[in-house]
C-alpha positions as CSV (number, residue, x, y, z in Angstrom):
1,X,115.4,158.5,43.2
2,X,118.4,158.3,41.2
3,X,121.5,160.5,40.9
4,X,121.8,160.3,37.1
5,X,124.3,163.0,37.4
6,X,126.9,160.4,38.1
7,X,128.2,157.6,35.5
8,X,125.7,155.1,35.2
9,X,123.4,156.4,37.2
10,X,120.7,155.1,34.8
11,X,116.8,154.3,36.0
12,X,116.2,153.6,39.3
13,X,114.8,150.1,39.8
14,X,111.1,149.6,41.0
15,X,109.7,152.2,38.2
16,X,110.9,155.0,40.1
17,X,111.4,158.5,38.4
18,X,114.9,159.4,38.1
19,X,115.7,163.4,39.0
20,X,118.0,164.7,36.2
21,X,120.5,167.4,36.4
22,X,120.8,169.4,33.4
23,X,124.8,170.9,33.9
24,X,126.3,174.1,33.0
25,X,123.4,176.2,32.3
26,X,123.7,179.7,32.2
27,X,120.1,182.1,32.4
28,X,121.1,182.9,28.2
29,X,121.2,179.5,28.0
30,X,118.5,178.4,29.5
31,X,117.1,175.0,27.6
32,X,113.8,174.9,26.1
33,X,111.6,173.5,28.0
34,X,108.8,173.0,26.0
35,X,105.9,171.2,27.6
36,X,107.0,171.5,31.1
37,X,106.3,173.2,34.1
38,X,108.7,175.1,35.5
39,X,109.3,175.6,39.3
40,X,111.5,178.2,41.4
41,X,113.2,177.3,44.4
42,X,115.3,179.1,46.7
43,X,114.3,176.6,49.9
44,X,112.0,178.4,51.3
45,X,108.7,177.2,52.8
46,X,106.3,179.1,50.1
47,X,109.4,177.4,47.1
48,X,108.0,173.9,48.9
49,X,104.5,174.8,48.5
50,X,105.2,175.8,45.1
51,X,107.1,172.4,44.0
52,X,104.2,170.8,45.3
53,X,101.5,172.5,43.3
54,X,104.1,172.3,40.4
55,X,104.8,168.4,40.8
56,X,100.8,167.7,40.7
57,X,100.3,170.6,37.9
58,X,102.8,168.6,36.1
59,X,101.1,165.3,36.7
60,X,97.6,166.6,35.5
61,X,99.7,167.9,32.2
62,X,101.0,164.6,31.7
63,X,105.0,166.6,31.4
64,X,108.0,166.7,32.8
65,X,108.9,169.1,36.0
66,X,112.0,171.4,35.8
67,X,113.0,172.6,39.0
68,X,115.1,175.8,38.6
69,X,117.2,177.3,41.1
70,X,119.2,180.7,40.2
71,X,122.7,180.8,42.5
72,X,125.7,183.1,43.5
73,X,128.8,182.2,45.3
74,X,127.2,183.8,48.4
75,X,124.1,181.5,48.7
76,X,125.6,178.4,47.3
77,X,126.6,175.5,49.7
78,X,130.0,174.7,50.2
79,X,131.3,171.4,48.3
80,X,132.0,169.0,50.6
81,X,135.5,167.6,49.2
82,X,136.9,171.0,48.7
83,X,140.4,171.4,50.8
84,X,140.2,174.5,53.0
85,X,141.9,177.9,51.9
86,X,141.0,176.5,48.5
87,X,138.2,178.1,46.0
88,X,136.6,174.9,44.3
89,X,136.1,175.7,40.8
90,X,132.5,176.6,39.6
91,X,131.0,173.2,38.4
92,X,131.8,171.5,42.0
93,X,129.6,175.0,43.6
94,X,126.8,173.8,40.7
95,X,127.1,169.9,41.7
96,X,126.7,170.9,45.5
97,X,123.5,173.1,44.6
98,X,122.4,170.2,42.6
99,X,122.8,168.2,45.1
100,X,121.0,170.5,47.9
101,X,118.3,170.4,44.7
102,X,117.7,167.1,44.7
103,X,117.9,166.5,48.6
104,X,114.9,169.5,48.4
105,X,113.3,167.9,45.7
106,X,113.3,164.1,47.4
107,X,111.7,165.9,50.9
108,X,108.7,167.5,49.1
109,X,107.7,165.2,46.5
110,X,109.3,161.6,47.8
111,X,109.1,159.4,44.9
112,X,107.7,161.6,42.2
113,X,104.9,160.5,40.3
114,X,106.6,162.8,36.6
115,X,110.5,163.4,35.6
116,X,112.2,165.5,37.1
117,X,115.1,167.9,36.3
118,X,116.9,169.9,38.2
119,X,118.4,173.1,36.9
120,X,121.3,174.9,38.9
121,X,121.6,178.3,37.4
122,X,124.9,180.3,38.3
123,X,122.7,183.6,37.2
124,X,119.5,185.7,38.3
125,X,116.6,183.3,39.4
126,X,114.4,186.3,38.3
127,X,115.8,186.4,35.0
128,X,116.4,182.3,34.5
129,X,112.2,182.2,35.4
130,X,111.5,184.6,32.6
131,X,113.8,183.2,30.1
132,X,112.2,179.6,30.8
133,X,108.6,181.1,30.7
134,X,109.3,181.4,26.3
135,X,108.8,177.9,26.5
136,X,107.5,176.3,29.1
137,X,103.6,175.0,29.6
138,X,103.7,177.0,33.0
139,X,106.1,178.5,35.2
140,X,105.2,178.4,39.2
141,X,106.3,180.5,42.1
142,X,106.1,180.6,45.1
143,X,104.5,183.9,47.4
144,X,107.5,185.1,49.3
145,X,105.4,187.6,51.6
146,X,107.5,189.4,54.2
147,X,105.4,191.2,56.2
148,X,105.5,194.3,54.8
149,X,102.4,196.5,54.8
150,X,100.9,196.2,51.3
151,X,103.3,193.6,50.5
152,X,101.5,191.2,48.5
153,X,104.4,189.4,46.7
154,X,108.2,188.8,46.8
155,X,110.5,190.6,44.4
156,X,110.9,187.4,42.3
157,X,107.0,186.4,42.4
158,X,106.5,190.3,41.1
159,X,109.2,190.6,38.7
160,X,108.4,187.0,37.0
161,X,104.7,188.0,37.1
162,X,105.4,191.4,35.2
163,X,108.4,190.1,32.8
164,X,106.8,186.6,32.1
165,X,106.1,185.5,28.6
166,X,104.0,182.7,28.7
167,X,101.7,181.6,31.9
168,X,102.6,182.0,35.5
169,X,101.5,180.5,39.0
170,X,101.8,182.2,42.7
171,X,101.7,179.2,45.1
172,X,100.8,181.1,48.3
């Protein structure tokens, strides 16, 4: 899988599927994504099971996947080059979640059979998921339950089912 992130990172040899990264995104900005199925990730185990389901979803459609990952400061991995006592700006945070995206990405699906984007989103993954549901062919998540008695879904399953408008998917 190729970094096409970086100058000439270009196709991959071997007819491989290159993962994009579609920089500087914000959730009122989010791209249309018109024929696509859109996944959320946050990681998780039930965000895997969902990129799964999403990757073949997307093979049946014969589209593109979009992986979508909403990010703060507080949940995003440090970059690696930044020197210590020193806040990297904002687009090296959104390279390193790229990055952590793709690395996800590569685990679940190996060589993926459909493009793939990945879409770092410094903004509400709640909100991000139900601006990209205007436009996207299907927008899956994953079922974040916690235990909870009566609990059937996670707050972003629920509020992306109730807010959504076009077709969602709860990947248990």
């Amino acid at each position: 899988m190729a970094d096409t992130t970086q100058p000439g990172g270009g196709e991959p040899a071997g007819g491989a599927t290159p993962t994009r990264h579609l920089p500087g995104q914000v959730c009122e900005h989010v791209p249309d994504l018109s024929g696509a199925v859109v996944v959320g990730t946050d990681g998780s185990g039930s965000a895997r099971s969902a990129m799964a389901f999403a990757a073949e979803e997307a093979k049946l459609r014969g589209t593109r996947l979009v992986v979508l990952r909403g990010w703060s400061l507080t949940h995003a991995p440090r970059p690696a080059h930044g020197e210590p006592g020193v806040v990297p700006p904002m687009t090296d945070f959104e390279q390193a979640v790229a990055g952590q995206m793709r690395a996800e990405v590569a685990a679940v699906l190996g060589e993926p059979a459909v493009p793939v984007d990945v879409l770092p989103v410094h903004a509400s993954a709640t909100d991000c998921l139900v601006e990209a549901s205007r436009t996207a062919a299907l927008v899956v998540v994953g079922h974040a339950h916690r235990g909870r008695i009566g609990k059937l879904l996670g707050s972003v399953s629920d509020h992306v089912l109730r807010h959504a408008r076009g077709p969602v998917a709860v990947v248990p």
